[in-house]
C-alpha positions as CSV (number, residue, x, y, z in Angstrom):
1,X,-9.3,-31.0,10.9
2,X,-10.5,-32.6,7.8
3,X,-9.1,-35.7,5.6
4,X,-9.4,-36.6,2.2
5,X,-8.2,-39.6,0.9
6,X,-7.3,-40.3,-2.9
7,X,-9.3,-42.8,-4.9
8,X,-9.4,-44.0,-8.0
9,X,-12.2,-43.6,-10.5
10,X,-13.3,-47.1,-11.5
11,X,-16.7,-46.6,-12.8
12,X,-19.5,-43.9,-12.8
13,X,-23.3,-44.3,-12.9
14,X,-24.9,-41.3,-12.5
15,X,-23.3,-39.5,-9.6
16,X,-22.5,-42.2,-7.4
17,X,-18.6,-43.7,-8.7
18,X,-17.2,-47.1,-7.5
19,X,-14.1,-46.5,-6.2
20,X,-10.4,-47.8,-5.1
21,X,-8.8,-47.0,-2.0
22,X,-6.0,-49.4,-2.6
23,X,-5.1,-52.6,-1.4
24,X,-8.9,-53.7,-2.0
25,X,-11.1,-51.1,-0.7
26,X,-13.5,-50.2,-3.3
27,X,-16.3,-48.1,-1.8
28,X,-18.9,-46.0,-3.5
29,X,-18.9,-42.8,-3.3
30,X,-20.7,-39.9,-4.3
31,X,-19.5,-37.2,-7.3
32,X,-21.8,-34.8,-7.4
33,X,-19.4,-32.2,-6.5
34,X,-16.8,-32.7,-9.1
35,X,-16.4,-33.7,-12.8
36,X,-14.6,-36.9,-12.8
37,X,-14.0,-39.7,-15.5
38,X,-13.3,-43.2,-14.6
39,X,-9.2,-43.5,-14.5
40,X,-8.9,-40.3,-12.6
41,X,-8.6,-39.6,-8.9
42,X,-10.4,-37.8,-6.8
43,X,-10.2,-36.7,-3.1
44,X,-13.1,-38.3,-0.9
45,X,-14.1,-37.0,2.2
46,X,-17.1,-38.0,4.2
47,X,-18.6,-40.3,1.0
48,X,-17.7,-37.3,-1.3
49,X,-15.5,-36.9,-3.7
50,X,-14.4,-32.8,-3.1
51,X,-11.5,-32.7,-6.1
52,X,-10.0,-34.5,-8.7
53,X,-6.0,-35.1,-8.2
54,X,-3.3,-35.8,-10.9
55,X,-2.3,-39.8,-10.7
56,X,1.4,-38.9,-9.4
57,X,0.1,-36.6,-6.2
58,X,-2.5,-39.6,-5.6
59,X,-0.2,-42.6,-5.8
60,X,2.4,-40.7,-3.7
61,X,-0.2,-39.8,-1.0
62,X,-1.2,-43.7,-0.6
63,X,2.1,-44.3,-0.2
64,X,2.9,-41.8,2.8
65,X,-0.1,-43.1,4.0
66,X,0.9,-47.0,3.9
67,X,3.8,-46.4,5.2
68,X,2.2,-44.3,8.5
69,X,-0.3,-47.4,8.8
70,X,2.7,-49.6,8.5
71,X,5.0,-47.3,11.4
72,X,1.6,-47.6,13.6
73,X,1.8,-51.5,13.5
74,X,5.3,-51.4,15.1
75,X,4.6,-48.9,17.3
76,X,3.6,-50.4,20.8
């Protein structure tokens, strides 16, 4: 099973894109694979951004996924 996890696009220097994870995770990551402009999401898996992803689908997935992070906190 794979997982991609959306980012946002925060700047872009050749094909390697400074990203944000949320909550302060910027990473770099590499975009070869996809045409992305800074503001957009993508989908990164394994360093690599694999698709772009409209802002609402994005911003709904981090949520799902802070609220899973958050249930595994309580969860002894």
């Amino acid at each position: 099973m794979c997982l991609a996890v959306p980012a946002k696009v925060l700047e872009i220097e050749g094909d390697i894109a400074k990203v944000d994870f949320g909550q302060g995770i910027v990473r770099e990551v590499n975009v070869m694979l996809v045409e992305a402009q800074v503001g957009e999401y993508v989908l990164v898996h394994a360093g690599y951004a694999i698709q772009t992803i409209d802002r609402d689908a994005a911003q709904e997935t981090l949520r799902l996924w802070d609220e899973i992070l958050k249930f595994e906190q309580l969860t002894p």
